[in-house]
C-alpha positions in Angstrom: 115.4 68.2 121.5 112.4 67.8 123.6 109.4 68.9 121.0 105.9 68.6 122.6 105.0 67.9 118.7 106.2 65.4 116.3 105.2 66.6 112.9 105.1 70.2 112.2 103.3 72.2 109.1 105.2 75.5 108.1 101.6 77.1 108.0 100.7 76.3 111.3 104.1 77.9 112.7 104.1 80.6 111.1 103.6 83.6 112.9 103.8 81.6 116.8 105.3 83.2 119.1 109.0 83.2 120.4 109.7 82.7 123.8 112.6 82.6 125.9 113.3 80.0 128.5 111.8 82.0 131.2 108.9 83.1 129.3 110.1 86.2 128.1 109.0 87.6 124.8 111.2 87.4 122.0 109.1 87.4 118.5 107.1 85.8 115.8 108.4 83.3 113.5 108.2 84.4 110.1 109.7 82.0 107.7 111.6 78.3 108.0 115.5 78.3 106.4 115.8 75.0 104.8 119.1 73.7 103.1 118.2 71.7 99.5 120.4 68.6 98.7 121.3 67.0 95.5 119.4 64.1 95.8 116.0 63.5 96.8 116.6 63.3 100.3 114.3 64.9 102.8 116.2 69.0 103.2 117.0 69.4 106.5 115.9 72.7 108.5 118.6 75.0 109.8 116.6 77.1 111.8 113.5 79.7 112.0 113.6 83.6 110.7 112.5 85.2 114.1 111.2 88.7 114.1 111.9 90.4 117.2 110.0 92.8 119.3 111.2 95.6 117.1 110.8 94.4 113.9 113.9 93.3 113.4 114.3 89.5 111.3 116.9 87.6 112.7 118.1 83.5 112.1 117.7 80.9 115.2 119.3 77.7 114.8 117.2 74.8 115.2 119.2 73.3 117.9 118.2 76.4 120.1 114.7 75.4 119.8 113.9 73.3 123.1 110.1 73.3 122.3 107.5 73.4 119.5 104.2 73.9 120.7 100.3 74.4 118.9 100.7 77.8 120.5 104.7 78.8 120.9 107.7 78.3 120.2 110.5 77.9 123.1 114.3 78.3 123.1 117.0 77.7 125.0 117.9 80.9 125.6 117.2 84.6 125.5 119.7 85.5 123.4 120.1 85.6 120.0 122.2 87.0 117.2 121.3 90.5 116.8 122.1 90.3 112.8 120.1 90.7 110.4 119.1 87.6 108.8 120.6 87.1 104.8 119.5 84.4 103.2 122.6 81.9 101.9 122.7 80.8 98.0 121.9 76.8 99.1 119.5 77.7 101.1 115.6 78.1 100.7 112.5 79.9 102.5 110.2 77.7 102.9 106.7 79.7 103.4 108.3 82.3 101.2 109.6 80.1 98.2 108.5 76.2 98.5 104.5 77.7 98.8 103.3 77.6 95.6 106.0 76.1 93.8 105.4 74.2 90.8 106.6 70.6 90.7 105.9 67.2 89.5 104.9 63.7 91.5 104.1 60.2 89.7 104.1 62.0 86.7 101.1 64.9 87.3 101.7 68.0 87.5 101.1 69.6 91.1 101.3 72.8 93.6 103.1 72.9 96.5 100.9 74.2 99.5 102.3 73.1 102.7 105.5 71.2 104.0 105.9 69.5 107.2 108.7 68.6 109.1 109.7 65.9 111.7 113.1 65.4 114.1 115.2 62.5 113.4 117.4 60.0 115.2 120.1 62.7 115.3 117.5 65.6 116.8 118.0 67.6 113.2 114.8 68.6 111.7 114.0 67.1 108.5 111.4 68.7 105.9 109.9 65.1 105.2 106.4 65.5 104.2 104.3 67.6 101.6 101.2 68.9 101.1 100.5 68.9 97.0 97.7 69.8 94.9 96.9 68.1 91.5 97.0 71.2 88.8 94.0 69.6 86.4 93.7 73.0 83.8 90.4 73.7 85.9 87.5 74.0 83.2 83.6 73.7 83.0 82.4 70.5 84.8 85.6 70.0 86.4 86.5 69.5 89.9 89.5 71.3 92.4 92.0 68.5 92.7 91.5 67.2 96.6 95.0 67.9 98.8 97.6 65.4 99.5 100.5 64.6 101.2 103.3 62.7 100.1 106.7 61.4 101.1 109.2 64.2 99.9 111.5 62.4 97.9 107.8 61.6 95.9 108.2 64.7 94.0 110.6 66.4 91.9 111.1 70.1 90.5 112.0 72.0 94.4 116.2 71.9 93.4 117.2 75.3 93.8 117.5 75.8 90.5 114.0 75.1 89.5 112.7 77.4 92.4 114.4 80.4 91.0 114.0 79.6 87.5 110.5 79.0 87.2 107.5 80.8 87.5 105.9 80.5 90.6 102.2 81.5 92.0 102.1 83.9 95.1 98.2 82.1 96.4 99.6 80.4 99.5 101.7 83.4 100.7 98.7 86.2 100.2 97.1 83.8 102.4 100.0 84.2 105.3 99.7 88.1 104.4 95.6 88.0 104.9 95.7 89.1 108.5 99.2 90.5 108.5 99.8 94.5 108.5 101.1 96.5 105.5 104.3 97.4 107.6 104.6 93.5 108.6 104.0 92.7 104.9 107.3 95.6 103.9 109.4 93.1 105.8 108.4 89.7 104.5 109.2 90.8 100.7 112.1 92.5 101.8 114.0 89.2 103.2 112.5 87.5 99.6 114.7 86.8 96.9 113.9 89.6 93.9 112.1 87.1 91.7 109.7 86.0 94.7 109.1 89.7 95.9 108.0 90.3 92.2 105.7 87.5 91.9 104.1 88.5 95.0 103.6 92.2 94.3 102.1 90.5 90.6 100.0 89.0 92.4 98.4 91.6 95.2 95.3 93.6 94.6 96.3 97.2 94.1 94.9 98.9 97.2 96.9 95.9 99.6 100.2 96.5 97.4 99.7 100.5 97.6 99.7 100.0 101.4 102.7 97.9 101.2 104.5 100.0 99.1 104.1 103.0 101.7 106.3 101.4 103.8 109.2 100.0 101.8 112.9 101.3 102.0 113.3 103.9 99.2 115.4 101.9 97.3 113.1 99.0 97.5 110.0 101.4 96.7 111.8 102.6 93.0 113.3 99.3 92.4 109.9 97.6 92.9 107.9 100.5 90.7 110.5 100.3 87.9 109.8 96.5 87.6 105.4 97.0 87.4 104.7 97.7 83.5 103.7 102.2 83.4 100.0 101.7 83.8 99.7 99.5 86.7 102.4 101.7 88.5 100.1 104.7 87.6 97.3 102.7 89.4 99.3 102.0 92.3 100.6 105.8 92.7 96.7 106.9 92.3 96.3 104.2 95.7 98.8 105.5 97.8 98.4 108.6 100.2 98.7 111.9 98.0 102.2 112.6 100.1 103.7 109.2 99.9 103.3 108.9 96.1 104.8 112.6 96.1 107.9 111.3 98.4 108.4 108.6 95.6 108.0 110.3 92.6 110.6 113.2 94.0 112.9 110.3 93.8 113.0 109.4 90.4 113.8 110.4 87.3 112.3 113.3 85.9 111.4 111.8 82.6 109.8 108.7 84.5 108.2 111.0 87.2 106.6 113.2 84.6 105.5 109.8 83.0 103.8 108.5 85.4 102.1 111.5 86.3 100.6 111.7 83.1 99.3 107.9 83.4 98.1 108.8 87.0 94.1 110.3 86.7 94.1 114.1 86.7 92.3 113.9 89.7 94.8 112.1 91.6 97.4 113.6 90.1 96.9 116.8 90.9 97.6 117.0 94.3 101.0 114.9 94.4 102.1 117.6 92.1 101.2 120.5 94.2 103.1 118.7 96.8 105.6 118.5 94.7 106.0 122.1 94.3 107.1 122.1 98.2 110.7 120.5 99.5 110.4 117.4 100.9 111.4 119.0 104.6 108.7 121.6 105.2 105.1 121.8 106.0 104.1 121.8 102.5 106.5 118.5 101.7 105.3 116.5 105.0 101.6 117.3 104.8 98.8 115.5 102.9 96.1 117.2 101.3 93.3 115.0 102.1 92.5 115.6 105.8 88.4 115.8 107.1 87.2 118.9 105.7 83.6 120.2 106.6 81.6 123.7 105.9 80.3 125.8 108.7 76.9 123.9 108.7 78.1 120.3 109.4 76.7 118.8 112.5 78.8 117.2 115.2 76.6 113.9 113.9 78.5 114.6 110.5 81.5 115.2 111.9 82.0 112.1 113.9 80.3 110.0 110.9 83.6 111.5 108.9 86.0 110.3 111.5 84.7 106.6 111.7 85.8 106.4 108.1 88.2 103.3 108.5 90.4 104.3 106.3 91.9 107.7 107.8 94.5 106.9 110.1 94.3 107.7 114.0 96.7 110.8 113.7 94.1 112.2 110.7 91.1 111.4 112.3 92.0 113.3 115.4 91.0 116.6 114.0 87.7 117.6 111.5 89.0 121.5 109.7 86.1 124.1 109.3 86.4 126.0 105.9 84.2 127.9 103.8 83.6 126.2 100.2 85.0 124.6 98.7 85.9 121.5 100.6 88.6 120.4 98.4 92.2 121.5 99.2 93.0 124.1 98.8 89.6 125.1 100.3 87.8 128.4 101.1 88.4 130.5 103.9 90.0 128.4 106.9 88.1 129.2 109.9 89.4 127.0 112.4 89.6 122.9 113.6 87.7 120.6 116.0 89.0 117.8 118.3 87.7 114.6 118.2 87.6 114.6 122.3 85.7 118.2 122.1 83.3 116.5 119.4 82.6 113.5 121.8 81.6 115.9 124.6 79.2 117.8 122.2 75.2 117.0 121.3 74.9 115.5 117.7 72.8 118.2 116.7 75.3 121.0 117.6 76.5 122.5 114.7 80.6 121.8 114.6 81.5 125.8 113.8 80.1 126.6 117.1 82.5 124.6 118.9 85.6 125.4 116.2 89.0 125.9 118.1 89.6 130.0 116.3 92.8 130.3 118.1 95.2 127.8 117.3 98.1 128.8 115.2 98.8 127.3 112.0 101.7 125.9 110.2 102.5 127.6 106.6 104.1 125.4 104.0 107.4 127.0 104.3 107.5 125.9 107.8 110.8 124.2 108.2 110.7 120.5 109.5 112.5 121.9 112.6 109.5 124.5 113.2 106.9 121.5 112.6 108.5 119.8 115.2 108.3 121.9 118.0 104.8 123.2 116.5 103.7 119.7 117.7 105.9 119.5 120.9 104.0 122.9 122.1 100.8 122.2 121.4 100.8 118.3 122.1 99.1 117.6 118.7 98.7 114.5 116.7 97.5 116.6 113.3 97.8 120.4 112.7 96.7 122.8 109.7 98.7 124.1 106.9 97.4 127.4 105.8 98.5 129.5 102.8 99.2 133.1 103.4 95.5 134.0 101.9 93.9 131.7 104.7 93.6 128.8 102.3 93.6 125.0 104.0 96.1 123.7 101.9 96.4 120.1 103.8 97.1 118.7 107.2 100.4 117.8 108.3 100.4 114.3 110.9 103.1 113.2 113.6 103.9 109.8 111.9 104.9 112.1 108.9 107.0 114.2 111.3 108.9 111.1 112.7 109.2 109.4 109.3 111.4 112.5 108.3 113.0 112.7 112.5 113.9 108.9 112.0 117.7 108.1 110.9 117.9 107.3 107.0 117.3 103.5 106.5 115.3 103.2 109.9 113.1 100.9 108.1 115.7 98.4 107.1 117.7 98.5 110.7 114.7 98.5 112.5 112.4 99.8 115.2 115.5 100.2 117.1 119.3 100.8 116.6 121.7 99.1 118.6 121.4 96.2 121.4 117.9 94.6 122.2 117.4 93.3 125.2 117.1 90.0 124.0 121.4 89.8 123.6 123.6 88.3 121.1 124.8 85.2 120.6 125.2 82.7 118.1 125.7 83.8 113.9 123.8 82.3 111.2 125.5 78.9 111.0 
């Protein structure tokens, strides 16, 4: 194998891109598949977990890497075997299980943060150096033990046994996650072993894990919220969009829904259960009840200052809804919506209600998901109204909720796509 680099650190790898042999685009890496010996010899890596195009997480074989690069990552060919990776009981993830891993060399006590590896005689890749910290008990007066990096066969504790029997920080990983996106984030902890996943969503911030948990697989959503202890799933219901916490709670239980409801602030309980009221394929079911709500006196200023809000999505800030008081859904009398574009074109000063869009029809809860659907298709929306039958804005229901529900069950674990990519097949995990 022809590397351009001699020594490579998992970190620095991760996320490179994949590359074919003629320069076509095939992925990011996303983890390193190592296989642990007995003794203290230096593991030797089996290949690379590649995330295609569409999201999909498939194993390359280290032999069909022709090149390692600062910037890229190039293989022999363009195809690849199209399923899904699995991990295999001797083997290990390196960013998603060596990180942090707790261990022992010349007797102190130290953290794994980085592993390097380096080709050998035979062109297999060898996992030959790490980088350790000293774990000193930090108190008042003392220092953070500097990094190192040893020989591996310096330190002990990293059999599989060890790895999935002790506890294990999630620092280094979080770090790998920083600049990653929730949906990227779903994937990574899926392809972790349960104790891992666990110890990562231990240690997220709410808000991050919230996000993450939007776009989990079902079952991977109420596995992971029967493991959190009652009040910190409350907390992490209260984070999630009003219609996503709805979609999991209709999946549980009722004793455990009814549960966590109670945990959940009445504030932020109180609209997943009106959502709850609705089934889960209609207007009322699909829509959220927190779009951009304004009075009849808002400015366009105000308008466009509500739209900048960073955390509405695209499809939600598309659209500001007029209503008379109150604001909160469901509001007073709806009176119409404004488009972004049409609120661009406008002076600042204008006051939004003159420009309000009056004759666009509305979608009632009962709505079936069918009737959404071509409600969109006809009027080429991104975001349209639900309205009760007294002229009530109950909510707003958005396209990405409209898909989610279009999609084929399990879309998120098969992927962006189903069937052939047109990277190919080829080789299995071997």
């Amino acid at each position: 194998m022809a590397a351009a680099v001699k020594r490579v650190f998992a970190a620095q790898l991760a996320r490179l891109p994949v590359f074919g042999p003629d320069g076509e685009s095939i992925g990011k890496v996303r983890d390193l598949v190592a296989g642990l010996r007995l003794d203290q010899n230096p593991p030797q890596v089996l290949g690379l977990v590649v995330e295609l195009n569409t999201r999909h997480r498939v194993f390359v074989p280290m032999l069909r890497v022709t090149a390692i690069e600062p910037n890229a990552v190039t293989l022999a060919t363009g195809s690849v075997n199209m399923r899904r990776f699995h991990q295999r009981p001797n083997e290990v993830l390196v960013l998603g299980q060596l990180f942090d891993a707790r261990a022992s060399s010349g007797g102190a006590r130290i953290t794994v943060i980085d592993a390097a590896m380096e080709p050998s005689r035979t062109r297999d890749w060898l996992l030959t150096k790490l980088a350790i910290r000293e774990r000193t008990g930090l108190g008042i007066g003392r220092r953070r033990a500097g990094l190192r990096v040893v020989p591996w066969s310096e330190v002990s504790g990293l059999n599989l046994a060890e790895l999935t029997g002790q506890p294990q920080g999630a620092g280094q990983l979080l770090v790998q996650f920083d600049t990653m996106r929730a949906v990227d984030i779903a994937a990574t902890m899926r392809d972790l072993p349960l104790k891992r996943r666990h110890e990562v969503a231990d240690a997220m911030d709410d808000e991050r894990l919230a996000d993450v948990l939007e776009e989990l697989p079902e079952d991977d959503q109420k596995e992971l919220v029967a493991y959190l202890a009652e009040e910190r799933a409350a907390d992490i219901l209260e984070a999630m969009n009003p219609d996503d916490a709805a979609d999991l709670l209709a999946e549980m239980p009722s004793a455990d829904k009814n549960r966590l409801l109670e945990l959940m602030h009445p504030d932020e309980s109180e609209p997943v259960r009106r959502l709850l009221a609705y089934s889960a394929d209609t207007a009322g079911g699909l829509m959220t009840p927190e779009p951009v709500v304004l009075t009849p006196d808002a400015t366009v200023a105000e308008a466009l200052a509500h739209i900048r809000n960073a955390d509405l999505t695209p499809a939600l800030a598309s659209m500001v809804f007029v209503c008379r008081p109150p604001s909160a859904t469901p509001t007073g009398r709806y009176l119409g919506c404004a488009h972004f574009q049409q609120l661009l074109r406008e002076p600042p000063a204008d006051l939004v209600a003159a420009i309000t869009d009056t004759g666009l029809p509305v979608l009632r809860p009962s709505d079936s998901l069918a009737e959404v659907t071509r409600y969109f298709a006809a009027y080429n929306l991104t975001c349209a109204p639900v309205v009760d039958s007294s002229d009530h804005l109950l909510g707003a229901v958005t396209v990405d909720d409209v898909l989610d529900h279009l999609l084929p069950e399990g879309w998120r674990e098969t992927g962006l796509r189903d069937g052939a990519d047109p990277v190919g097949e080829e080789t299995e995990h071997a």
